[in-house]
N, C-alpha and C positions, 0 to 999 in steps of 0.2 A: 374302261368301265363298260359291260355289258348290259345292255340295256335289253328290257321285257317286250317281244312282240306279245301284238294284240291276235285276234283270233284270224284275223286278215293278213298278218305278214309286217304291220309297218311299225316302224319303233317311234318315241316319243321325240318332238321337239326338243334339244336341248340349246341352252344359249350360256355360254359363260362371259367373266367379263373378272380381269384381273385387275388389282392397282397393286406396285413398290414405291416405297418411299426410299429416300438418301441413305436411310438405317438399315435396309433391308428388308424392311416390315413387309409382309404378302400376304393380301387379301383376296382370295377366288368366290367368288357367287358364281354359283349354277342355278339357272331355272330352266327346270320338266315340265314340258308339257304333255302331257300324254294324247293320244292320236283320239281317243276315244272322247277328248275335250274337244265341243264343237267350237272352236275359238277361230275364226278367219282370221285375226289380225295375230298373228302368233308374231311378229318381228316385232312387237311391241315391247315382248319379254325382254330381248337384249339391252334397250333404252333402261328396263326394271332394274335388270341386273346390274347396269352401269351403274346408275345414281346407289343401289345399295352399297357395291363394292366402296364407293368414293365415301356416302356416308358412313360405313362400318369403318375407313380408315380416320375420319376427321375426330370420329369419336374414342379409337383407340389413341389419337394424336393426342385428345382432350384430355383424357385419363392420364398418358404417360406425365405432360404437361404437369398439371395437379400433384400426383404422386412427385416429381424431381423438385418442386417449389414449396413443397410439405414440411414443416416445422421437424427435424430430426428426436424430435424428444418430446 
C-alpha cells in the first residue's frame, strides 16, 4: 500500500491489527493516521485497532451463530 506524503516528506501512521479464527475467518483493521494529525499519542491507535479487530470478529461469530441455529423453514 502506498501511502500519500505530506508537503514535508513524511507519511501517515499506520497501525494494523489481524484476528483468525479455527474456521479461517480473517479479520484486518488498519488505522491512518495522517502526519498532519497533531496527535502525540499515536500508539494508542494500535490498542484501537485491536479491540475492533476482536469486536468485528465476536460479532461476525454472533451472526454466523444465529444464521446455523435458524428454523430452516
Amino acid at each position: 500500500m502506498e501511502l500519500e506524503r505530506d508537503e514535508y516528506g513524511r507519511t501517515p501512521w499506520v497501525h494494523e491489527a489481524t484476528i483468525t479464527d479455527p474456521t479461517g475467518l480473517h479479520v484486518q483493521v488498519s488505522v491512518v493516521i495522517p502526519p498532519a494529525a497533531d496527535w502525540d499519542e499515536s500508539t494508542e491507535s494500535l490498542e484501537i485497532a485491536q479491540m475492533q479487530a476482536v469486536a468485528a470478529m465476536k460479532h461476525i461469530r454472533k451472526i454466523r451463530k444465529e444464521r446455523q441455529e435458524r428454523c430452516p423453514f
